[in-house]
N, C-alpha and C positions, 0 to 999 in steps of 0.2 A: 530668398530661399536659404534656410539653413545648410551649412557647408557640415557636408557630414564626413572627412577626411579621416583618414586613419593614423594619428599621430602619436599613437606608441600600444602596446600588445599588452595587454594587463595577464595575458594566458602563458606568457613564458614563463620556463621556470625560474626564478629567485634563487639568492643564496643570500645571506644574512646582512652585507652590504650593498648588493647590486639596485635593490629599491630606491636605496637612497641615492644612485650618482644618477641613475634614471632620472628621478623626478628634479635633479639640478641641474639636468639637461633640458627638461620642458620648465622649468623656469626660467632659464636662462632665452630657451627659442621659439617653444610655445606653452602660455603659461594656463592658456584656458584650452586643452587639448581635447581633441575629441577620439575616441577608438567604439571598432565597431564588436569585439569584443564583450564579453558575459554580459548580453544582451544588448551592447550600445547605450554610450552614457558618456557626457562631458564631465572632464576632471580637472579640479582650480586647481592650482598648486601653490599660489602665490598668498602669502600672511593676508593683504587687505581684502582678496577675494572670497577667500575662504571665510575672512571676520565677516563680512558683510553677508555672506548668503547665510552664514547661521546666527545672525543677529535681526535676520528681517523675514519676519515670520509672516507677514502679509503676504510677500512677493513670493518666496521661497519654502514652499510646503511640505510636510514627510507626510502626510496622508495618503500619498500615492504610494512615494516607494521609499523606505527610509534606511534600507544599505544597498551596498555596490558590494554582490550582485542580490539581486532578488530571489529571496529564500521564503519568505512569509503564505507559504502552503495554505497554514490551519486558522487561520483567524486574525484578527487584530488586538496588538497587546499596547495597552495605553501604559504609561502617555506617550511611549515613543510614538506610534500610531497616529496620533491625533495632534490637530494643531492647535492654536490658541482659536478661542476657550474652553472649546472642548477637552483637552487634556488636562487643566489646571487641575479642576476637583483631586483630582488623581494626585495630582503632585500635591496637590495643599496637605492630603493627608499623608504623604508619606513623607513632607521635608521633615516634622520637628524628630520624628525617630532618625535621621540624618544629621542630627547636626554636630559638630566638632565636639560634643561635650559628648553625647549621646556613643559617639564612635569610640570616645577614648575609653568608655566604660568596657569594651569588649577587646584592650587593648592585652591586658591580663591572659585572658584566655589563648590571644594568637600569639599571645609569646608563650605559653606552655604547649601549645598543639610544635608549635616551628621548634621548639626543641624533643618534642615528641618525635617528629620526622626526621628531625635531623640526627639524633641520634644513632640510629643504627648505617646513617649513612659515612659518619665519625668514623663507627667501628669499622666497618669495612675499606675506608681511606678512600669515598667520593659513590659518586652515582648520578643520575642523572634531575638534577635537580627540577626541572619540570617535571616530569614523571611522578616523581618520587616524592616531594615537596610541594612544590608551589599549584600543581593541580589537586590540591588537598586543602591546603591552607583556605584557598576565599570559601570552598563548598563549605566546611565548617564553618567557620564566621560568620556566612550568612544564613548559613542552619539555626547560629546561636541566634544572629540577628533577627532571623524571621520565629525565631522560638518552635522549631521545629521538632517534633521526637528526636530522639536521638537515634533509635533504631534507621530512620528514613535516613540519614545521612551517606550512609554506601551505597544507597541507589540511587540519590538526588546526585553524588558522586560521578556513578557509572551513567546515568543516563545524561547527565549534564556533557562527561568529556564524551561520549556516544555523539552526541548531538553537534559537539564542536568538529568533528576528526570528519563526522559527515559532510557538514560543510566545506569543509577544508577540500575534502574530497571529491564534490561537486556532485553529488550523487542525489538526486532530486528523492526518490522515491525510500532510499534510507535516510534524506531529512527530515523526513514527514512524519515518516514511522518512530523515528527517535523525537522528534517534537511533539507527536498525540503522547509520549509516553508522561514527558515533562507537563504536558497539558490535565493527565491522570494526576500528576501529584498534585499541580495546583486544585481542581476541585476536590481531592481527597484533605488538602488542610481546609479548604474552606468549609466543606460540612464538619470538618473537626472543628472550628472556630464555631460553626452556628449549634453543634452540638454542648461545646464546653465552653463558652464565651470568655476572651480574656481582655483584659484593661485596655482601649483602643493607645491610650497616650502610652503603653509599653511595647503592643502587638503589632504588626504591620500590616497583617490581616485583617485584623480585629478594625482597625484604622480607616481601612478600606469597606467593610460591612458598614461602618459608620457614619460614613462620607454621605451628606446630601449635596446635590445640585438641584437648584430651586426647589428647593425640599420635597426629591425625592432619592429613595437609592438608586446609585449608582447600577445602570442594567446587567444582570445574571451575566452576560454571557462578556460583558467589558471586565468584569470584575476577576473570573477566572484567565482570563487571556493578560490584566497586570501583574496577580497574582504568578503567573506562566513568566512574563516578561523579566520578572524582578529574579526567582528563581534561578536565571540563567546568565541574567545582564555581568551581575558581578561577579562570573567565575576564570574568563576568557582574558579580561587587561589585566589583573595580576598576577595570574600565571603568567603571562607572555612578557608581562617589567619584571618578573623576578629575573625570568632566563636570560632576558637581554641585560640586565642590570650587571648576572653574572657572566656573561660574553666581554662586556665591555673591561670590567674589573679584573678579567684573565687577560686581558691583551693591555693594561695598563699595572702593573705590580705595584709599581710607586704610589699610586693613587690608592689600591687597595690597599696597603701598609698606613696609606695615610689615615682613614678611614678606621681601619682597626683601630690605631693609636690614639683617636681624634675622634670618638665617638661621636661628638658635641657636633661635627660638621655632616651629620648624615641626613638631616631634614632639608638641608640646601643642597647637598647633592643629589639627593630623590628627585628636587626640582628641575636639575639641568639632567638627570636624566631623565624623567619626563619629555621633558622638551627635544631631547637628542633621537629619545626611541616610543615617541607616540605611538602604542598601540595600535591607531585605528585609521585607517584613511578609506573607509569604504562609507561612511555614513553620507545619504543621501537625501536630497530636497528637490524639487520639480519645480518648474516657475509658473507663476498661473497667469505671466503675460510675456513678452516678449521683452528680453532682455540683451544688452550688450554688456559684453565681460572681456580684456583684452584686447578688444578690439573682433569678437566673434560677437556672434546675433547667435541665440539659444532662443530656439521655438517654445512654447507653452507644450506642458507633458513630455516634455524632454528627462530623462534623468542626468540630474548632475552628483557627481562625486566632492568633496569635501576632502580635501587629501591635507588631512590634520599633519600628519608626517612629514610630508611636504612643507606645509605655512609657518611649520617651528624650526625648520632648517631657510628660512625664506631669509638671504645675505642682504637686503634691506632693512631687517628688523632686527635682526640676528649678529652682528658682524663674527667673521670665523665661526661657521654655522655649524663645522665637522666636529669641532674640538668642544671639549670639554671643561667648563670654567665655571667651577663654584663663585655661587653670588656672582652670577653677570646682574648688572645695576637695573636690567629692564626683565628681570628674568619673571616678575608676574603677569606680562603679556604674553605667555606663552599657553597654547590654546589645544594642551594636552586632555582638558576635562571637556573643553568645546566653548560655547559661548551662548547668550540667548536663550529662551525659554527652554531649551532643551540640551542645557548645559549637565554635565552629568551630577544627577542629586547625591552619588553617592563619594562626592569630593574625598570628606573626610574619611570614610571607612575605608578606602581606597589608600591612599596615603599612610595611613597606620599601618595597616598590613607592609607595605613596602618596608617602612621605617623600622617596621620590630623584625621583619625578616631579615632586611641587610643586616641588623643589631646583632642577630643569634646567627647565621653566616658566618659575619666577621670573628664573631668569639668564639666560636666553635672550631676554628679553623687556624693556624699559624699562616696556611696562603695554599688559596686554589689555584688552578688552571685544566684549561681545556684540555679534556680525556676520551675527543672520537669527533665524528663529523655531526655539523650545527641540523636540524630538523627545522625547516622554517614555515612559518603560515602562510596561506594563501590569502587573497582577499575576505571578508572586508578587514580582517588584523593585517597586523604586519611586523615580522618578530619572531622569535624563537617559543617553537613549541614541544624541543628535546635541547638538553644540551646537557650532554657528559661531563662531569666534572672530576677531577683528583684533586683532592685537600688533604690537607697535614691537622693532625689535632691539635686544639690553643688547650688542651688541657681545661676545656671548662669542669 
């Protein structure tokens, strides 16, 4: 019989560090923990654990529930939703408009938006760079990305951070109603796609209209719910790596100096922060047979947590797991995008943004620092979702 103990409170409040000693306390004592907690759900915390449940897609499935905690009210949104092979189709058509070449082409753009934002926050000497900034940045991007009107972009906006601040909030019945809305925009581009059709190899929609499985389309109602999925997926980790990126750079000076001076080292240090402030430790898999992990037995329809935040601070794989060391020699084992069929397809787009925002930050600024108290996320992120800042002008 599974042991359903209660080995740590995923419901207390957080403050910007305290996740992290937590979950080095159940590495250290219990690494496969169980809490009864936003619905009950076993949490890995440990690097080979966590590689292994999101590398084995047979044993370990997101069809049931695929974050901690369950929020999926209005439908299913592929491919997270769906396991292998059902989700492929899905993914086949959306990698090649993903790939590192594809992302850098919209790299232009997010360096004029991130200096658009940051500007008046120059003039004024700081502001709250989530708020202000980095909750602005991915909507646009993936506005460009998804070839969106441009008008739709302040409500893809508002309904996008609506729908985050819901969750955050736990409030079931303002999830829903802010996800039907986000659910509105996705079939309102898609009959805009079947009304004006555009190029699948540039569109993402268009992509998706296009997609067969054993040659047929993909069904009406999968289609709107990726559409939904994609819409939102990438607004939530870069806002929360900008803020944490700039948390860490206020309490480190020297490094942020470095950094300004040293442009050339910012694509490596994207990486170890990555690795440092994972966004995400709530993505979840269900086992469809019984399992042993740590030395626990996890029943079939169990939820398990994936505590990605955890497995990149994991002192086996990590050595000096707190600190912060450009170019550690193993630093692309670090399982900030995920792993396995359900690795994040949006790597590169992802990465870029970080890169051209710290880029226009740093130059825009002679040196920030923290200007009021951290706002942090609840499950399934983890990480900052206000964070005040004071900066000095670099004179751009």
């Amino acid at each position: 019989m599974t042991d359903l103990s209660q080995d740590f409170d995923p419901e207390i409040p957080e403050d910007f560090d305290s996740p992290h000693i937590e979950y080095a306390r159940l590495r250290r004592e219990c690494p496969v923990a169980h809490t009864n907690g936003l619905g009950g759900f076993w949490a890995l915390t440990r690097y080979d654990d966590v590689k292994r449940a999101a590398s084995d897609s047979s044993t370990f499935i997101t069809s049931v529930q695929n974050v901690v905690p369950k929020v999926a009210y209005t439908g299913r949104r592929p491919p997270l939703h769906l396991d292998p092979p059902e989700h492929t189709p899905y993914r086949k058509a959306l990698n090649p408009l993903l790939s590192q070449d594809r992302a850098e082409l919209f790299a232009e753009r997010a360096r004029e938006l991130t200096r658009h934002l940051l500007d008046p926050m120059v003039a004024k000497g700081g502001g709250d760079i989530c708020v202000e900034l980095s909750s602005y940045l991915p909507v646009h991007v993936f506005g460009e990305w998804m070839r969106m009107p441009e008008e739709w972009l302040e409500t893809l906006h508002d309904a996008g951070r609506a729908f985050i601040l819901a969750v955050h909030s736990n409030v079931p019945e303002v999830m829903k109603e802010t996800s039907l809305r986000l659910y509105d925009m996705a079939r309102a581009l898609i009959a805009l796609r079947h009304d004006e059709p555009q190029d699948p190899a540039l569109d993402p929609t268009s992509a998706l209209i296009a997609a067969r499985h054993d040659g047929q389309p993909l069904p009406d109602e999968l289609l709107v719910g990726t559409v939904r999925q994609v819409l939102v997926v990438g607004m939530v980790a870069p806002m929360v790596m900008i803020g944490n990126i700039c948390v860490h750079l206020s309490r480190d000076k020297a490094l942020q100096q470095q950094l300004r001076n040293d442009p050339a080292l910012i694509p490596a240090a994207i990486e170890e922060f990555l690795r440092l402030y994972t966004p995400y430790r709530g993505f979840a898999r269900t086992a469809v047979c019984p399992v042993e992990m740590g030395g626990r037995k996890i029943a079939p329809g169990e939820a398990i947590a994936l505590i990605y935040a955890s497995a990149n601070r994991d002192e086996d794989v990590f050595p000096e797991p707190d600190k912060f060391i450009i170019d550690r020699p193993n630093i692309d084992q670090h399982l900030a995008f995920g792993r396995g069929p359900h690795n994040c397809p949006g790597i590169h787009l992802g990465r870029m943004q970080l890169r051209v925002a710290l880029e226009e930050i740093l130059s825009a600024t002679a040196m920030f620092e923290l200007d009021g108290p951290l706002t942090v996320s609840r499950w399934p992120e983890v990480g900052a979702l206000s964070v005040p800042l004071r900066f000095s002008d670099g004179g751009r």
